[in-house]
VOFI-807827 format. One record per residue: residue in three letters; x negated, y, z of N, C-alpha, C in turn. Coordinates in steps of 0.1 Angstrom, whole numbers, plus 5000, padded with zeros to 4 digits. Atoms other than C-alpha are relative to their C-alpha. Layout:
REM residues N
AlaXYZXYZXYZ...
REM end
This chain:
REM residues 554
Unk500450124992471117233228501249965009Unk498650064988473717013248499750015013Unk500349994988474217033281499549885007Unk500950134995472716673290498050074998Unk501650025007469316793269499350155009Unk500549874992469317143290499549905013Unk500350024986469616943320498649915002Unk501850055004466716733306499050105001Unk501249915003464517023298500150045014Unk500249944985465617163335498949905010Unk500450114993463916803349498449994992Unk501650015007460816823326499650065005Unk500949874996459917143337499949995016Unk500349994984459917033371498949895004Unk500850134997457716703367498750024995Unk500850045004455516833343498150005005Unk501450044998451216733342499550124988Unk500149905009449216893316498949874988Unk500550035013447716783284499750124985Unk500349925012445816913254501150004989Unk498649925009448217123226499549884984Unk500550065017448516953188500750084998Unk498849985008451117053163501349965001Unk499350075002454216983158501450055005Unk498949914997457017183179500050125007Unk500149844996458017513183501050025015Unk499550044990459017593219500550185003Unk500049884994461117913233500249965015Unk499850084992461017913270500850185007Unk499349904986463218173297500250015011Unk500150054988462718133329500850105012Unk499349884988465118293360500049915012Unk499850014987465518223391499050045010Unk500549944988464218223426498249945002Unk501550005004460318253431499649885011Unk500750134990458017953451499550145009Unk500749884992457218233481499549975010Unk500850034989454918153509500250055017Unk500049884994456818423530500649955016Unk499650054985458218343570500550165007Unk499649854989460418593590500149945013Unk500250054992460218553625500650115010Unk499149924990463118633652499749935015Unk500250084988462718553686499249875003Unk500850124996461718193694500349924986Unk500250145011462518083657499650104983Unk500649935014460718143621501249974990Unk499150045011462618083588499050024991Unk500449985015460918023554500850024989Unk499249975006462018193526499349934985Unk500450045012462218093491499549855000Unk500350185000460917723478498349995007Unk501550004993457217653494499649855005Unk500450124992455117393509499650065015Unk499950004986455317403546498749965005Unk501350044996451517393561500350035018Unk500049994986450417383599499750204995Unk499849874997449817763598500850064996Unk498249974999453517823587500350035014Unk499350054987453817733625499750075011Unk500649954989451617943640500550135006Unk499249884994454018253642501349945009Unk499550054995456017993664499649985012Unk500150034993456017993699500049895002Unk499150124999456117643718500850035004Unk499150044999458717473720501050044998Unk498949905004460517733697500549884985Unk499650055013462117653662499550024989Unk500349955011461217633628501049934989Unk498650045011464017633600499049974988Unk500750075011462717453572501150024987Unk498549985014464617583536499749934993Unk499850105011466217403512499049944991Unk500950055006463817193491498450065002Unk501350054998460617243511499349885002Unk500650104996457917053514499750005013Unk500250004991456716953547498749915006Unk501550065002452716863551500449945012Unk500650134990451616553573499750115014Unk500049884990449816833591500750115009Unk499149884997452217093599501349905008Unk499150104994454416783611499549965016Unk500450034990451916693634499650145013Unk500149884997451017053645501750045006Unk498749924995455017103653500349855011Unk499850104996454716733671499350055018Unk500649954988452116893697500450105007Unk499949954994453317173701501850045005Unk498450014993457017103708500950104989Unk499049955009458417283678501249914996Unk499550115009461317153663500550084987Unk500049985016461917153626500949995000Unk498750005006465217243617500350024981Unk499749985010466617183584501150104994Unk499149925003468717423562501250005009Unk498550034995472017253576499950055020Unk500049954985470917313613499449845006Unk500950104995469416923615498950015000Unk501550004988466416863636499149894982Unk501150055014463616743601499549935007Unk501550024991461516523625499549884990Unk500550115005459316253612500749874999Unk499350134998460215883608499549965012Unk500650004986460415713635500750035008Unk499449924986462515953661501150004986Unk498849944998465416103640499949944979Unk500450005013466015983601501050014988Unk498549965010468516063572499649904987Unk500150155016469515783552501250004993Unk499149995011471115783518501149895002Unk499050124998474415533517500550024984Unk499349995012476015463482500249874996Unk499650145005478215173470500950014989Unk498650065009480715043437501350005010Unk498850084994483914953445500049875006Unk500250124991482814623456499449975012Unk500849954991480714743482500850155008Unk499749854994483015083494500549975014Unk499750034983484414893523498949995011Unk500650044991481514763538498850145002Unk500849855001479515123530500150035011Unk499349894989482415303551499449905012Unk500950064984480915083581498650005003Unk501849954998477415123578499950125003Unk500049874997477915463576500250065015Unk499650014986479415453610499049945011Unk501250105001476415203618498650115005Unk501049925000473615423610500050165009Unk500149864991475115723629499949965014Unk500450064986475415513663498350005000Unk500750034997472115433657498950175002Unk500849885000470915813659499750064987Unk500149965013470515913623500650074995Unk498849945007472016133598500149894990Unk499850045009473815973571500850024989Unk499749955007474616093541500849924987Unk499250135005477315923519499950094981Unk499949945015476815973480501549904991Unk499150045006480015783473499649805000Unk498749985006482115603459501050045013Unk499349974986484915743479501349944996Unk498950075000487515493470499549854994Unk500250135006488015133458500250024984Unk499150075010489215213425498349954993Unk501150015006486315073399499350084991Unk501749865003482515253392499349884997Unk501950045004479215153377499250015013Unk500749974986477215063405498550044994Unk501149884998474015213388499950155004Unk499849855000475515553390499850005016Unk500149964988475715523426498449975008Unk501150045000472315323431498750104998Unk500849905009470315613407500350125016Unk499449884988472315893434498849975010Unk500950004990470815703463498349975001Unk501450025004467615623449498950155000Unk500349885006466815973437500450115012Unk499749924987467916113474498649975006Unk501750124994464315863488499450064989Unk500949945010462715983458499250125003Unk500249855001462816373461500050035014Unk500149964984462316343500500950045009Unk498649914994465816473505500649885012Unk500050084991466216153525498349895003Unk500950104994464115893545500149834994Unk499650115005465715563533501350044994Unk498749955009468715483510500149845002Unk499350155003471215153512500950024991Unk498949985010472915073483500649875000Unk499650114996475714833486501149994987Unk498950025010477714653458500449845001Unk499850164998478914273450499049925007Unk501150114994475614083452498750105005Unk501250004994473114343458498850044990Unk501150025008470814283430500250064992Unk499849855007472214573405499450104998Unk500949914999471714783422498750055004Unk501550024996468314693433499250034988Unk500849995019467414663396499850174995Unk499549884999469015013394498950105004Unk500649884991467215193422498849964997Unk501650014999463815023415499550054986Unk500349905014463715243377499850125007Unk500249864998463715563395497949985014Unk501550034989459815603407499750105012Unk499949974984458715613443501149935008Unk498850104986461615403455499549814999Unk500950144999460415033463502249915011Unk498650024996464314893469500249824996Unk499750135000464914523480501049955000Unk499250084993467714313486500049895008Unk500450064990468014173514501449895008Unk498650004994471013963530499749885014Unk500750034987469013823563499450115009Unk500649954988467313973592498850024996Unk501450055003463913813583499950104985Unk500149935012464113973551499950155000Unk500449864997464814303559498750045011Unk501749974992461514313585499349984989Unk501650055006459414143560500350124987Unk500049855012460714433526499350125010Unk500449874993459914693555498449985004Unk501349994998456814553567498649944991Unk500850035010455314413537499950064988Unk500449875012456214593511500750134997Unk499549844997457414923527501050034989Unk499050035002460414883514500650125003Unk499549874996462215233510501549984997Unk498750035007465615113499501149884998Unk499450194995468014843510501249994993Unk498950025013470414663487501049885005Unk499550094993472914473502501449944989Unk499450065000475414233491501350015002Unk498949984992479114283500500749835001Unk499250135000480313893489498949895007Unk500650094994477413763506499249995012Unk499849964983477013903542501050055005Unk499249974992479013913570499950155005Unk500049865001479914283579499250045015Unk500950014982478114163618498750014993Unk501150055004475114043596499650134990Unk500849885009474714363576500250115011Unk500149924991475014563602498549955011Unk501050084999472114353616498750014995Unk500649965013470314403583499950125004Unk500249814999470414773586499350025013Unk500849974987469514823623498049934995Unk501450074998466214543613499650134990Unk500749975015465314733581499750195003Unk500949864993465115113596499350005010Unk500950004990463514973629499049914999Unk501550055001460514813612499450094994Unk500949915009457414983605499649944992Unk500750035019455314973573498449935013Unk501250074999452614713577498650085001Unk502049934998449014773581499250024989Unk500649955008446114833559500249854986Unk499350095008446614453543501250034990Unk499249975009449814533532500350124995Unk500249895004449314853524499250054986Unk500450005012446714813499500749914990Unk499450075011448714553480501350084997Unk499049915001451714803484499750134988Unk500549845005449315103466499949944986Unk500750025014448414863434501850014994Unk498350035010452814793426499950195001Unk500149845001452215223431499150044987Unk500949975009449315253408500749954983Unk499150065015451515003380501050124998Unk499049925004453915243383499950104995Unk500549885001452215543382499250004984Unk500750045016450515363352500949994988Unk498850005009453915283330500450134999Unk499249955004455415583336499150144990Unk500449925008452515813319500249944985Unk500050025014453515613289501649954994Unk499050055003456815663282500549984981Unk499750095013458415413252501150104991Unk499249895004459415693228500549934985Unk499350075009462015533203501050104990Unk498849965002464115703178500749914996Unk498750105001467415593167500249994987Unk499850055014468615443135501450104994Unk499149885004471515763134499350094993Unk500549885013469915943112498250075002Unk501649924999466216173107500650085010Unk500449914993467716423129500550015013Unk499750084987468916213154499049925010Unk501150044990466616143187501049945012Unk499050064993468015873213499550065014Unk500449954984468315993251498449985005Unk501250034995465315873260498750054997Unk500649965002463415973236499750154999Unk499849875002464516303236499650085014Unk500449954993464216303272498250035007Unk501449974997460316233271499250114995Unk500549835010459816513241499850115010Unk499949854988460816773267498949965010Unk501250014991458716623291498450094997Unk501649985007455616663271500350154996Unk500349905007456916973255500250115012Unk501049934987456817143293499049995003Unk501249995000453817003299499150074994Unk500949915008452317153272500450165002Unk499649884993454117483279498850045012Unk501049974983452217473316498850024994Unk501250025001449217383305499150164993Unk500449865006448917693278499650115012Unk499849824990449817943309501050015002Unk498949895003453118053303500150055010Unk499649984989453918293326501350055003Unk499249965000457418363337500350134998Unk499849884992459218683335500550045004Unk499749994987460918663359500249885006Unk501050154990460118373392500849934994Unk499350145002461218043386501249965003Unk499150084996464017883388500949874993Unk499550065006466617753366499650054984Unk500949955012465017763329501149944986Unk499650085015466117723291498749974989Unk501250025014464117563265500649954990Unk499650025018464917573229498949934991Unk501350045000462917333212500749984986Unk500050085020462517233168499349915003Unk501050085001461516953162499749924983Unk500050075011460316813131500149864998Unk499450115001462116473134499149864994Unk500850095012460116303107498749954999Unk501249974998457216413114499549885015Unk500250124989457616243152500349864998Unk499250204999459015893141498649974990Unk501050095006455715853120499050065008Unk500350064989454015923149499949895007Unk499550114991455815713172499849844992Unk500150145008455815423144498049975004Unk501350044997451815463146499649995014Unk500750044985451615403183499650115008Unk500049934990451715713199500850005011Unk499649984987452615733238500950184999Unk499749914998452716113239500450124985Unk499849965015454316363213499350185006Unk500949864996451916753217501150074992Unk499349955005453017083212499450114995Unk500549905002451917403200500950134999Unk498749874998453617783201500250044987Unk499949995015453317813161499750145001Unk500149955002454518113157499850135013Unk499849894995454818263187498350055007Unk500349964996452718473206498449905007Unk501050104994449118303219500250025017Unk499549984982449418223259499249975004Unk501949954993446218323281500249975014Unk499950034987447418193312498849895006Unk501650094991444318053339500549915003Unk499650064986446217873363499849864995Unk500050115008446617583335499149954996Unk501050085004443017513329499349975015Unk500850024990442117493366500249875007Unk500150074997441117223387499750065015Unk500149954987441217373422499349935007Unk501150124994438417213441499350035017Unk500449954981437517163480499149884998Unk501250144999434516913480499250015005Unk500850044986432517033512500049885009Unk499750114989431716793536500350025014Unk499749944987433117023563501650014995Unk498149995004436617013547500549975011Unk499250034988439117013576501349934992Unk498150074997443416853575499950184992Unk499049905005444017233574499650104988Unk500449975011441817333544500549944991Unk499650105012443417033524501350034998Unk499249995010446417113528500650164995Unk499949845006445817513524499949994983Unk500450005017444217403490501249924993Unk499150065003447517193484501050164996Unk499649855002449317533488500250094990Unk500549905012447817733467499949954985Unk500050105008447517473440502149984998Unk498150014998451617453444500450164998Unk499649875007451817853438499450014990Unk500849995012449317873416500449944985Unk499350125011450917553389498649984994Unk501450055010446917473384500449864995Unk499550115006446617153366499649915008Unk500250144992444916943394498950055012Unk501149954993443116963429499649905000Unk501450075000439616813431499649995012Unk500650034986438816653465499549894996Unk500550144995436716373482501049915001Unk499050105000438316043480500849965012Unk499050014981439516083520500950064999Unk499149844999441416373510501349944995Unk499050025010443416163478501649975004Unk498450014993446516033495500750135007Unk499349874996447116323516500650084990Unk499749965010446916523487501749974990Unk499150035010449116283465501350015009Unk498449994993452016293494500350134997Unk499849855000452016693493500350024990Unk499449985013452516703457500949924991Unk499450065013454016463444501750055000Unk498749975007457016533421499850154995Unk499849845003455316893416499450024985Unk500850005016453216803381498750085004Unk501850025000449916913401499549835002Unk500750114995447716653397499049965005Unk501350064990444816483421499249994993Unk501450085001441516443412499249955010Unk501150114989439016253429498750024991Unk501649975002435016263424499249875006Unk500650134997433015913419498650025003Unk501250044999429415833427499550155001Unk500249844999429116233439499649965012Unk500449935010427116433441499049964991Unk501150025010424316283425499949804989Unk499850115015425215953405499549874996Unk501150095000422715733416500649845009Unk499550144990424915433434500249944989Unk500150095006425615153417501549994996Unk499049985006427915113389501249955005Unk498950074997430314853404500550105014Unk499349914986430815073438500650124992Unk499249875007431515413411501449954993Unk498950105006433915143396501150005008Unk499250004989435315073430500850145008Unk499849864998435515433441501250054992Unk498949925011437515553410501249895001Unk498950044995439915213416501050055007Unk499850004989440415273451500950215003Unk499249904998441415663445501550014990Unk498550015013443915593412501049915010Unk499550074990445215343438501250125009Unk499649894988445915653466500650104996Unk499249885008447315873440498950114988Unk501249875017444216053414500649954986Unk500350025010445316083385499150064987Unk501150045007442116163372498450025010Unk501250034992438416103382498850034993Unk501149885012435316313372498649905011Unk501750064998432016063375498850084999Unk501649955005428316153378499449944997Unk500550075005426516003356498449945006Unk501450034988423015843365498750024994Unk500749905008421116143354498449975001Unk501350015002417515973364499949864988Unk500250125008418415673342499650064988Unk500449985010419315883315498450134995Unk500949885001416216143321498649854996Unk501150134999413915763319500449944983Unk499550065012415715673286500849884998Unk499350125000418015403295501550064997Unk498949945003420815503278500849874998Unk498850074998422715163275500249955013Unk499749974987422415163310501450125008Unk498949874999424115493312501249954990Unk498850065008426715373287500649905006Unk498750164989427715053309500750085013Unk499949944987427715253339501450135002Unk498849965005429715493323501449944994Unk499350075005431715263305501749915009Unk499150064987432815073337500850085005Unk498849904995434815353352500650044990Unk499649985013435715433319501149904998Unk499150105002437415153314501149925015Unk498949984989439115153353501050084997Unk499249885002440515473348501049984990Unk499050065010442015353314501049905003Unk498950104999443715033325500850025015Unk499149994989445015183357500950154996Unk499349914995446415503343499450154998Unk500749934994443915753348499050074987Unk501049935015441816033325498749955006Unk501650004996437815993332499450144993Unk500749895007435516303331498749915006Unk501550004994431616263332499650075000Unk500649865000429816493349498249964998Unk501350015005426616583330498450055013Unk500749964987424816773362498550084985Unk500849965008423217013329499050065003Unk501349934987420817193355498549894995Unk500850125003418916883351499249974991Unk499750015017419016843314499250084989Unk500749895012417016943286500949994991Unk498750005009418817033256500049914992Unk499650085008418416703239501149885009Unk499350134989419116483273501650074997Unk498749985005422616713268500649954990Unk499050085013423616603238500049845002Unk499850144997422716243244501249945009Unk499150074992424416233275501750044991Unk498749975005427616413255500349864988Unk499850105010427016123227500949875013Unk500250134993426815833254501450045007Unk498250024995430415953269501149994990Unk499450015008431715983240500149814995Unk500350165003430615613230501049955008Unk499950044994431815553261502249935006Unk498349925001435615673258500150065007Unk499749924992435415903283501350104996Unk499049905007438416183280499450145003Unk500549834993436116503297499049975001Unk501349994992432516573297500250125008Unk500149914992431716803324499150075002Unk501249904997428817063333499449915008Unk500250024990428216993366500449965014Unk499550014990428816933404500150065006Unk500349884989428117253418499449995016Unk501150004982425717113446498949984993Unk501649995010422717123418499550165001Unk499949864998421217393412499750154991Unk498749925008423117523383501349984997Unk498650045000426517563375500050024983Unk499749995014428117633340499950084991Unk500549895009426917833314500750024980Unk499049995013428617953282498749934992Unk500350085010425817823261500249865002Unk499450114998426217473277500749944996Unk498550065005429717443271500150014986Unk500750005016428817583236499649854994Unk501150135008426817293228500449875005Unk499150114996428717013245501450024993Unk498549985007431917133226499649974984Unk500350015018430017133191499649825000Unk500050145002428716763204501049915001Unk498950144996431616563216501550044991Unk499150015004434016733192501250065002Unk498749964991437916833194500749925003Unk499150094992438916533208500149965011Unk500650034986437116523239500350115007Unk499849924986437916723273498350134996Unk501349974991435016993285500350045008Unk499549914986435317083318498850085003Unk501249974997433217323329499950075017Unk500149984983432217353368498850035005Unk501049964994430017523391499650144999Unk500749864999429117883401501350094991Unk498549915007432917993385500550085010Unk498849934989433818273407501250154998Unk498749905002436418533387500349974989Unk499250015008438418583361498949984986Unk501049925012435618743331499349844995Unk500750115002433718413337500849894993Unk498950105007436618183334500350004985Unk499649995013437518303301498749984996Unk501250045013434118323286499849874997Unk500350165005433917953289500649944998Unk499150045008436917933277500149994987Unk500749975011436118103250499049904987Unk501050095006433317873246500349844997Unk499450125002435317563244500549915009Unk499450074989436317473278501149974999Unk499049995000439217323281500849975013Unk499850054988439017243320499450055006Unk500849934994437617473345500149945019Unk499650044987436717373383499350075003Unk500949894989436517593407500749995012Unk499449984985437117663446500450134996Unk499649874999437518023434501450034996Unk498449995014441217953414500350135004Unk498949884999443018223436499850164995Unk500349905004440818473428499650024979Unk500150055016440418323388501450104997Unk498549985001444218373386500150155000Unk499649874998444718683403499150124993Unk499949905005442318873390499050085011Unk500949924991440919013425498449965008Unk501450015001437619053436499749955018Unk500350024979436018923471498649885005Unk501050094998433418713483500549885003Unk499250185005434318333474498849915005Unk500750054996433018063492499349864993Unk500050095011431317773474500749845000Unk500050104996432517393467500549985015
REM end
C-alpha cells in the first residue's frame, strides 16, 4: 500500500460509523499505539490527564479551586467540565502550557495564506496576538509561489478537529480559499472584505472561518475585519436553526460519498474513491468488534479489493462499498452492536456526558438519548465515528404523526444520526394498519432525505404474535432500516424468541435492534445469536466487560 493510501486508512479509522457487513474485501488490520485512558495524576494544586480521553466535569474534581488542570494533547473537552472549571476557578491548561478557556475570554486562531496573501498574514498575525489570542501560523513562510488550497485545507482542518477556535485564510481575492476551506466538514468559511460583513458571517451564519482578500482590502480594513469577526457572537435561536439545516445538508452529503473509478485500468481506483473504500472498509472493521492487540494508535490496513467487482457496483448506484473478513478468523466483539442508552427523565449534564465517556472508550456504535441531550452529545463526539441517536414519539407512540415527523427533523438537525420511532401500537392493536404505515412512513421518509437511518420500535410486550409480524411487515413496507423490540419502559424487554421471529419476518436486509431488560454479556449474545444486529442497552459497560453488578435501568 502507498504511503498516501496508509495515511488514508490512518484517517478512516479515525472517522469511522458502523454499517452492516456484505462481501467483497478482505481486510488485515494491526493496531499500535497509545491507549484512549480515562486516567489523571494529581500533584499539588494541578492534575494531568494521561493518554487520549474525553475530559468530563469529574476529571476536575481531584482539582482544588483555583488550581490547574493540564489538558493532553488531542483531548476532548465537554461543555460541562468547561463550565465546572469556569466556577470553580480552575484553569485549563493545554499541553503547551496555554490557558484552553472557552470562547469568548482567550482563543487560538488558525492563520494561513499563498504567496499573494503572505504579507498581509504576517500582520494579522501580529493583529490577533495584540488582541489577546494565540495564533497559530500554518504557513506559507515566504512569498515564493503555493496553491492556496493547501494552505486553506491546513487552516480549515485546524477549526475542524477543535485544535483551533477560528481560522483566517488569506490569498488574492479571498474566494479560493473559501471554496477550499468550505469542502473540509464543520468549517462554515466566508469571505468577507467589510466590517458589516464579517459581524453578519459571525452572527448569522456562525461563521467559523474568515477568508480575506489581499488585492482587495486595505491592510487598516483587514485588520478591522479580523478584530469585527472574532468579537461577534453567534446569533440567536433564529439564526441558529437556519445555521443547523446548512449542518444537516452536510452531514447528509457526506454519508454519501461519490465513489468513481478511473479509466487507468481494472486495477486502478482514483484517490477519492479509494479514499472512501477505506472508510467503509473501517467502518465495517468497528462494527464486527475488532479488538486491538495492542491500544490504539497508529494502525495498518491491508486491504484486496476485487476491482471489478466494485465498478459494477458503483455503475449500479451504490453509495457505500461493504466488507467482510472472508477468510479470516470470525470477530465477536459487543461494543460494535451497542447503542448505549440514557433515556430517564432524571438524566443530569453529568450523566450525559459520563455516558459520552464511556461510549468514547467503549467505540459502541451510537448513544441513545432524549432529544435535549442531541446536540450536547453531537459536540462531544463528533469526529469520533460514535453516533447519536435520538428517540421519536417515546415512550409510547401515541402523538401525532406530523409532531414524530418534527421530532426526528429537529434531532437529525442537532446532530442524530439515527432515530428509533414508536410506532402507534393502539392503532395497530385496532387494525389500522395504513395508518400505521403513513405514520411510520412519515419519519421514514425524514430520516431518509435528511441523512438519517430509522428504527421502529415494535413495544412486543404489547403484541401478539401475529400483531408482531404485521407490525415487522408494515416497517418493512414502510422502508424503515431497524425494527426494534421495545422501549424498555413497557413491561417487557427483549426476548430471543422475538428477535427470532422478527429476523425470519423482515429478512436480511432489515436492521433488528433489540432493547430492553439487556443487562450482561450471556444475554447480549443470545440475541445476537438470534438475529440482532443492534443491541440497546444502559448496561454496555458491563455488556463489554464482561463484569457482573447491579445495572441500573433506561
Amino acid at each position: 500500500m502507498s504511503p498516501d493510501a496508509r495515511e488514508m486508512a490512518r484517517r478512516a479509522l479515525q472517522r469511522v460509523s458502523t454499517e452492516p457487513p456484505t462481501d467483497g474485501v478482505h481486510v488485515v488490520v494491526q493496531p499500535t499505539g497509545a491507549p484512549l485512558r480515562p486516567a489523571y495524576e494529581s500533584k499539588g494544586g494541578e492534575a494531568t490527564g494521561n493518554g487520549r480521553e474525553l475530559v468530563t466535569e469529574s476529571a476536575l474534581e481531584i482539582v482544588p479551586r483555583g488550581g490547574t488542570f493540564r489538558v493532553p494533547r488531542g483531548a476532548i473537552v465537554t461543555p460541562g467540565a468547561r463550565e465546572a472549571a469556569e466556577r470553580r476557578e480552575i484553569r485549563l491548561v493545554d499541553h503547551g502550557g496555554r490557558i484552553a478557556q472557552p470562547r469568548g475570554r482567550h482563543l487560538r486562531v488558525a492563520l494561513g495564506a499563498d504567496h499573494g496573501g503572505f504579507a498581509l498574514k504576517r500582520e494579522l498575525l501580529a493583529s490577533v496576538r495584540e488582541l489577546g489570542h494565540t495564533a497559530l501560523d500554518l504557513g506559507a513562510r515566504d512569498e515564493n509561489p503555493v496553491d492556496y488550497p493547501d494552505f486553506a485545507r491546513a487552516v480549515a482542518e485546524a477549526v475542524a478537529s477543535g485544535q483551533c477556535d477560528f481560522g483566517i485564510c488569506v490569498d488574492a481575492a479571498g474566494i479560493g480559499s473559501a471554496i477550499a476551506a468550505n469542502k473540509v466538514p464543520g468549517v462554515r468559511a466566508a469571505p468577507c472584505n467589510d466590517v458589516a460583513l464579517a459581524r453578519s458571517a459571525r452572527e448569522h451564519n456562525h461563521a467559523n472561518v474568515l477568508a480575506l482578500g489581499a488585492k482587495f482590502v486595505t491592510r487598516s480594513v483587514a485588520h478591522d475585519i479580523v478584530r469585527a469577526f472574532l468579537g461577534t457572537a453567534e446569533g440567536d435561536e433564529r439564526h441558529a436553526r437556519r445555521v443547523a439545516k446548512i449542518e444537516a445538508l452536510e452531514r447528509r452529503y457526506a454519508r454519501r460519498p461519490d465513489l468513481q473509478a478511473t479509466d487507468a485500468g481494472v486495477g486502478a481506483v482514483a484517490h477519492e474513491a479509494l479514499e472512501a473504500i477505506l472508510t467503509e472498509v473501517a467502518r465495517q472493521l468497528l462494527d464486527h468488534g475488532i479488538e486491538p492487540v495492542s491500544p490504539w494508535g497508529s494502525t495498518t490496513v491491508q486491504v484486496e479489493l476485487a476491482i471489478d467487482r466494485v465498478r459494477a457496483v458503483l455503475d449500479a448506484g451504490a453509495c457505500r462499498i461493504g466488507c467482510s473478513p472472508c477468510a479470516s478468523p470470525k470477530l465477536d466483539g459487543l461494543a460494535s452492536y451497542l447503542d448505549h442508552t440514557l433515556l430517564k427523565a432524571d438524566a443530569t449534564v453529568a450523566e450525559i456526558d459520563k455516558l459520552c465517556a464511556e461510549a468514547l472508550q467503549l467505540r459502541v456504535a451510537s448513544v441513545c438519548v432524549n432529544g435535549a441531550w442531541v446536540k450536547r452529545c453531537a459536540e462531544i463526539l463528533a469526529g469520533s465515528g460514535v453516533l447519536v441517536c435520538s428517540v421519536v414519539g417515546f415512550p409510547l407512540g401515541a402523538t401525532a404523526s406530523e409532531v414524530k415527523a418534527f421530532e426526528a427533523r429537529r434531532a437529525i438537525e442537532d446532530g442524530a444520526c439515527e432515530i428509533d420511532m414508536v410506532q402507534n401500537v393502539g392503532a395497530l392493536k385496532s387494525g389500522f394498519d395504513d395508518f400505521v404505515e403513513r405514520d411510520v412512513a412519515l419519519v421514514v421518509e425524514t430520516c431518509r432525505r435528511m441523512g438519517a437511518r430509522s428504527k421502529v420500535i415494535l413495544e412486543t410486550a404489547l403484541l401478539t404474535e401475529a400483531e408482531k409480524v404485521r407490525a415487522c411487515e408494515i416497517a418493512v413496507r414502510a422502508g424503515a432500516d431497524f425494527v426494534k423490540t421495545s422501549t424498555g419502559f413497557s413491561r417487557g424487554g427483549a426476548t430471543v424468541a422475538n428477535v427470532e421471529l422478527m429476523r425470519r419476518t423482515v429478512g436480511p436486509r432489515v436492521g433488528v435492534k433489540a432493547a430492553g431488560g439487556i443487562r450482561d454479556q450471556a444475554g447480549a449474545k443470545a440475541l445476537i445469536d438470534a438475529g440482532a444486529t443492534r443491541i440497546g442497552a444502559s448496561a454496555s459497560v458491563t455488556i463489554v466487560r464482561g463484569s457482573v453488578g447491579r445495572v441500573e435501568g433506561y
